[in-house]
FIGURO-15053 format. One record per atom (N, C-alpha, C): residue in three letters; x, y, z. Coordinates in steps of 0.05 Angstrom, whole numbers, padded with zeros to 5 digits, always signed. Atoms other than C-alpha are relative to their C-alpha. Last residue first. Example, Ala and Ser with C-alpha at 12.3 -4.5 7.8 and 13.67 -1.06 7.14 Angstrom:
// FIGURO-15053
SER-00016-00024-00001;SER+00273-00021+00143;SER-00015+00022+00014;ALA+00018-00024+00000;ALA+00246-00090+00156;ALA+00018+00024+00000;
This chain:
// FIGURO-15053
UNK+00013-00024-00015;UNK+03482+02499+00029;UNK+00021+00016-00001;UNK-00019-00010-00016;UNK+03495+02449-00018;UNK-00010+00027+00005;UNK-00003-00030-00006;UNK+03428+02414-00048;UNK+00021+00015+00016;UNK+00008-00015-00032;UNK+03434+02342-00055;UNK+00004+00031-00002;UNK-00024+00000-00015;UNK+03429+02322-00125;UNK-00006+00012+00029;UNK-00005-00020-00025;UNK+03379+02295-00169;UNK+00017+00008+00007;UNK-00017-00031+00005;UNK+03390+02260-00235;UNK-00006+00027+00018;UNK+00014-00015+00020;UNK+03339+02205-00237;UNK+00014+00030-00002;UNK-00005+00024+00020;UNK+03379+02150-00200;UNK-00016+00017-00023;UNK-00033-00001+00016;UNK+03389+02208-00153;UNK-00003-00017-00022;UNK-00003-00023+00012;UNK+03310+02212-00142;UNK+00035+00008-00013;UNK+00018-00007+00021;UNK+03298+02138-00129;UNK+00012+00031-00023;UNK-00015+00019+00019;UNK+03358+02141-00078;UNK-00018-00003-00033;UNK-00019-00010+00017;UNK+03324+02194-00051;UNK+00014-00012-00018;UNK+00013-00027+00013;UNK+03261+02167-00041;UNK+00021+00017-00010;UNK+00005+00011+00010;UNK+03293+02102-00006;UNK-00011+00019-00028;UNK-00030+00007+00011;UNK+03333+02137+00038;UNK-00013-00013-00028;UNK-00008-00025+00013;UNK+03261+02170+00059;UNK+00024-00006-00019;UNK+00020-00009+00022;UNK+03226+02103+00068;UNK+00020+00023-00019;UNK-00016+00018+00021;UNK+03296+02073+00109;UNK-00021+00018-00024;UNK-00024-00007+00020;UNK+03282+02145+00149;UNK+00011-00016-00017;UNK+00001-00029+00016;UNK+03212+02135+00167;UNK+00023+00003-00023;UNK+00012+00004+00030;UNK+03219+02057+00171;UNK+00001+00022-00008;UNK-00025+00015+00022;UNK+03277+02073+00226;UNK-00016-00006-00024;UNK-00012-00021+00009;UNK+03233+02127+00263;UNK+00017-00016-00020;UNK-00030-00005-00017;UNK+03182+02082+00278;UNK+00016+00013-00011;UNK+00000+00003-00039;UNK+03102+02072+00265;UNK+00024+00005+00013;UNK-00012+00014-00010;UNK+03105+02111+00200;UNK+00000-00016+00017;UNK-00006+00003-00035;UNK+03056+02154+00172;UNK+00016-00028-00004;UNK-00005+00031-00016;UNK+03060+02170+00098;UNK+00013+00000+00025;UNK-00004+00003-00030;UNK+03044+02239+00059;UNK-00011-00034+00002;UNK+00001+00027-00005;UNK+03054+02256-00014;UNK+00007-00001+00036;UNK-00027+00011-00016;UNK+03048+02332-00028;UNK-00003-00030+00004;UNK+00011+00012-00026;UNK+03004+02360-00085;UNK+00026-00011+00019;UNK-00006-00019-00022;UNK+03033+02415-00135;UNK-00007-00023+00031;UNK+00042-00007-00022;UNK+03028+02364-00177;UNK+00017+00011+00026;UNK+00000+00023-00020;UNK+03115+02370-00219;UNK-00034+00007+00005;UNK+00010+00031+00023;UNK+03130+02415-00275;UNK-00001-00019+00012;UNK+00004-00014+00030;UNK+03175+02463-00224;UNK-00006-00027-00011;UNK+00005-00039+00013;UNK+03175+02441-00154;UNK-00015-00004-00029;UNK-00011-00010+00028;UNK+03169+02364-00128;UNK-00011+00024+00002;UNK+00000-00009+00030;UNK+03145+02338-00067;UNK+00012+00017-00008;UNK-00019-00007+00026;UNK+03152+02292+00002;UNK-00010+00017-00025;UNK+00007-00015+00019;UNK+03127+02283+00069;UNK+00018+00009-00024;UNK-00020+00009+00023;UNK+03152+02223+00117;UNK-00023+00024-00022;UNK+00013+00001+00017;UNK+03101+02222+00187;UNK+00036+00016-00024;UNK-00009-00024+00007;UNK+03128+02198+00241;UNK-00012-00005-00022;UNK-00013+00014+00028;UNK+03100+02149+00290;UNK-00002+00026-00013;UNK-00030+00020-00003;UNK+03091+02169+00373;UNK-00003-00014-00029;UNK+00012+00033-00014;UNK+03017+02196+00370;UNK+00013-00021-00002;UNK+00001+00006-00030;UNK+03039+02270+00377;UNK-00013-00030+00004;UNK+00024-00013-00003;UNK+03075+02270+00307;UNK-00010-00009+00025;UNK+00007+00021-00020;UNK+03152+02262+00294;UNK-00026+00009+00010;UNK+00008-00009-00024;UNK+03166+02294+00230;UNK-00011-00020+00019;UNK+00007+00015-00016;UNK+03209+02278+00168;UNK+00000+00018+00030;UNK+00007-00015-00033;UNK+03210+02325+00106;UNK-00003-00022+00025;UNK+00012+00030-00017;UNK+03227+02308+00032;UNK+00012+00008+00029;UNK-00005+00002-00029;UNK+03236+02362-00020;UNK-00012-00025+00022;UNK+00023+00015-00018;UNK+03246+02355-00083;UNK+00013+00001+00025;UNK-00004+00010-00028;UNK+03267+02416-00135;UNK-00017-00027+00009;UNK+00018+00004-00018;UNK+03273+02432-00211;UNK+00008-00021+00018;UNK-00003+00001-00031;UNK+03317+02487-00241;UNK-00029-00017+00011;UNK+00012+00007-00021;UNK+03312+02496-00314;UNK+00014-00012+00018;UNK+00017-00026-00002;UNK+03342+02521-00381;UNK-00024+00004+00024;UNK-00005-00021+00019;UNK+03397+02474-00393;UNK-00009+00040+00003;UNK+00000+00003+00032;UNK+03375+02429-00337;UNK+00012+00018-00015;UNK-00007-00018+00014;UNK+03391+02422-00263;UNK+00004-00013-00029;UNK-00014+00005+00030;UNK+03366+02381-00221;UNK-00003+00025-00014;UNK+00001-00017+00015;UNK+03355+02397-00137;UNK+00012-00016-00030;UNK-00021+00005+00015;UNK+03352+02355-00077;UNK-00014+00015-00016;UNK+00007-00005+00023;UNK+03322+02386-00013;UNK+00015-00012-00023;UNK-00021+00003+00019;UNK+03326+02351+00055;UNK-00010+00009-00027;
């Protein structure tokens, strides 16, 4: 899922990724574009429902800071 803000004179992205890895818990990857650490944030899961409360949780963070969902 990408969300996207929009400034005056800028465009910056977050992306947040959920994968199921071969030792049955998912792993939850997340980061920022423009004027952001290029680094990524990674967290294993043991079940698919912490993955995705974590991730709901990451966006909600990020809307409360003027994200938006990305329309395709």
């Amino acid at each position: 899922m990408t969300l996207v803000r929009k400034n005056n004179r800028s465009l910056s992205y977050y992306k947040i990724v959920l994968y199921p890895t071969l030792f049955n818990d998912y792993l939850v990857i997340h980061h920022c574009g423009l004027h952001c650490s290029k680094s990524s944030k990674k967290h294993y899961f043991s079940s698919k429902k912490e993955a995705l409360l974590s991730s709901l949780n990451i966006i909600s963070a990020k809307k409360a800071e003027g994200f938006e969902l990305l329309s395709s």
